[in-house]
N, C-alpha and C positions, 0 to 999 in steps of 0.2 A: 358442881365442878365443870360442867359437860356443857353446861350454861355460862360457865366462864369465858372457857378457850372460846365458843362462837365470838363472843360476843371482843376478845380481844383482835385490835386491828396494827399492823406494824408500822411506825411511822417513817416517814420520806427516807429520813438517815439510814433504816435499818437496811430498807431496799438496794440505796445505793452503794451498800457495803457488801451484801450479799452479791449485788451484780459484778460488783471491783472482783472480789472474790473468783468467781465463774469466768469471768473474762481472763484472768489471771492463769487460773487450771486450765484451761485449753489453749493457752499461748503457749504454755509450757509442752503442752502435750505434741500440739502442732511442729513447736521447735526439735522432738525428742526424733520426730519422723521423716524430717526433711531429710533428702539424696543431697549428699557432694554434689557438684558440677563435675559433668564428663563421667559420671560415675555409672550410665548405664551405656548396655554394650546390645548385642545380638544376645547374650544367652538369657538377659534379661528380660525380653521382648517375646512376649509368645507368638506362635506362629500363626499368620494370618490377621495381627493384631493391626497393624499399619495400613487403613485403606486408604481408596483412593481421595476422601473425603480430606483425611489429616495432612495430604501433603501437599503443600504450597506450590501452585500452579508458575513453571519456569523454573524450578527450583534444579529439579534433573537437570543430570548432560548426557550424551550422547557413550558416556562410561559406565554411568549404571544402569545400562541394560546391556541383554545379548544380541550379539549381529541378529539372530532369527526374528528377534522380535522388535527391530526400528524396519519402518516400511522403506521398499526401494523407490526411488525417486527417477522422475525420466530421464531418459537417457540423454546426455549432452550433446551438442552437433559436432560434426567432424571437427577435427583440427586442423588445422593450416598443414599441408606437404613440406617435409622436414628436406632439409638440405642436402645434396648427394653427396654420396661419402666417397673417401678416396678410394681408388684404386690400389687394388690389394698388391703385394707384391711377386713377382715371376718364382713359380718353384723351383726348385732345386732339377737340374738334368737327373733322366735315370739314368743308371749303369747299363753297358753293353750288354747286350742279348750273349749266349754261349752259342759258339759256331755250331751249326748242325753236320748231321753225322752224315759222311759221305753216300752219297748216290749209288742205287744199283747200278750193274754193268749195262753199257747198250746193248739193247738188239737187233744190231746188226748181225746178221746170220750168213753171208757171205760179202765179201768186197773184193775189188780188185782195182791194180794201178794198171792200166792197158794204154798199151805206146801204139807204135806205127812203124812201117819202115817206108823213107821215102820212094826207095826203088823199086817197090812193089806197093802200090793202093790195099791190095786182097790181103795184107798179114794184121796181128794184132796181137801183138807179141805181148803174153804179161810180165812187166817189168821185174827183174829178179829182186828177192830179198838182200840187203845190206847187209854185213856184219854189224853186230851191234845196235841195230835198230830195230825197233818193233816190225814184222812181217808184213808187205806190202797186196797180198792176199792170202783170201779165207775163203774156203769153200767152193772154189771155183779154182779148174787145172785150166793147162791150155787150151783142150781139146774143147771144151766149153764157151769160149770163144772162134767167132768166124767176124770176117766182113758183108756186108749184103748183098744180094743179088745183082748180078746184069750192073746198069748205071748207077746202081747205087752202093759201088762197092768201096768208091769216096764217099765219106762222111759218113757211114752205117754200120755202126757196131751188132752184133747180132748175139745172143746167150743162152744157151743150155743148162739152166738150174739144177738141183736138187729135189723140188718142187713149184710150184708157180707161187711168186712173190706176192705177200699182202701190199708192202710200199717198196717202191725206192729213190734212191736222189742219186744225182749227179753232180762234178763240179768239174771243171779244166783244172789241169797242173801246169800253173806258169812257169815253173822251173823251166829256167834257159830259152824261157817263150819270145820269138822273135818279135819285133815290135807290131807287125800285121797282124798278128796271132792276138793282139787284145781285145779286138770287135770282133772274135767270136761269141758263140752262144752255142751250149750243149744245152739238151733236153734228154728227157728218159722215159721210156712207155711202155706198160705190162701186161701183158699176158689175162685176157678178162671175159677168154673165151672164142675171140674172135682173131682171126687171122692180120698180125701187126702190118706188113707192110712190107715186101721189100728185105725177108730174112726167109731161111729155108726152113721147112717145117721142122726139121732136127731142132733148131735154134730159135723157136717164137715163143722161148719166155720171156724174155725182156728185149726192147731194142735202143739203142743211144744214137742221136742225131747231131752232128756238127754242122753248122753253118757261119756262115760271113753273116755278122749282125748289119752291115748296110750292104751287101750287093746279096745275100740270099742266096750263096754261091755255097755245095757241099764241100766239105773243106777237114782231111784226116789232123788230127791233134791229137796228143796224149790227155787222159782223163781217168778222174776217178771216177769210179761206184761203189755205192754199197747198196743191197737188201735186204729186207726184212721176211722172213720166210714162214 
């Protein structure tokens, strides 16, 4: 029997029935296995599965990847200077500032309005206070004024303080001032230690001078003062 089967051999037809066969079963099998189109995704795809081997050179664009990982490129040359722009327009004014709050009092610490009498050079009468007007001295009586010495008893006011004056100033009172009376010039000088000039020791704390502004002539006028004590 065992000498049989050797000895049988299968002819052409058998073969190529068997091969139709075979070829048949794995068509089938092939076809059972086949993916849809589109039908694989990401969770498909194991991780790490897609090297750089599999993927078609150019294929990328500059979307699938991240900003950190496309390399930066040099830097471009300036650009051309952009056109001036207009001129913006004027703001709005501010509003007024709030008036500030009135000033302390001066310190003037005595004043006086001191006249003349033509008929006597030697007087210096302080002119009285007005009804209803603010007082035309402070700090200083008659006695406190004289005129100056010898020839200087035109033109030289002379004054006996309270104390010896830090400043003081002088001005003429034009009131009813005749027309020659306008190129005068009054000055005023203090007490700084030293002996003024032409005033008696009673009276060298302050001294006031009148003159003719073009002939340099001493010359009595009414005038005010004031001090600073």
């Amino acid at each position: 029997m065992l000498s049989r089967i050797r000895s049988w051999r299968p002819s052409h037809t058998t073969v190529a029935a068997y091969m139709a066969l075979f070829i048949a079963l794995g068509g089938t099998s092939y076809a059972a296995v086949k993916l849809p189109k589109n039908s694989v995704g990401s969770t498909q795809i194991k991780k790490n599965a897609v090297s750089s081997s599999k993927v078609k050179n150019g294929s990328l664009t500059k979307s699938d990847f991240k900003a950190s990982d496309l390399p930066v490129g040099p830097a471009g040359s300036q650009g051309p200077k952009g056109d001036k722009g207009d001129n913006g327009t004027n703001g709005t004014n501010g509003t007024n500032g709030t008036n500030g709050a009135p000033g302390a009092d001066g310190t003037a610490d005595a004043f006086a309005r001191v006249g003349f009498a033509p008929a006597d050079s030697s007087l210096r009468p302080l002119e009285p206070d007005d009804a209803g007007f603010a007082p035309q001295n402070k700090g200083i009586v008659q006695a406190d004024v004289v005129a100056g010495e010898g020839g200087a008893a035109t033109g030289t006011t002379c004054f006996d303080l309270p104390s010896r004056p830090a400043s003081a100033t002088v001005s003429l009172d034009n009131a009813d001032a005749a027309a020659a009376d306008r190129n005068l010039v009054a000055s005023v000088a203090i007490d700084r230690g030293e002996d003024l000039g032409d005033c008696p020791g009673t009276h060298n704390d302050a001294r006031v001078r009148i003159v003719d502004g073009n002939t340099g002539t001493a010359q009595n006028a009414r005038f005010f003062v004031w001090f600073e004590l």
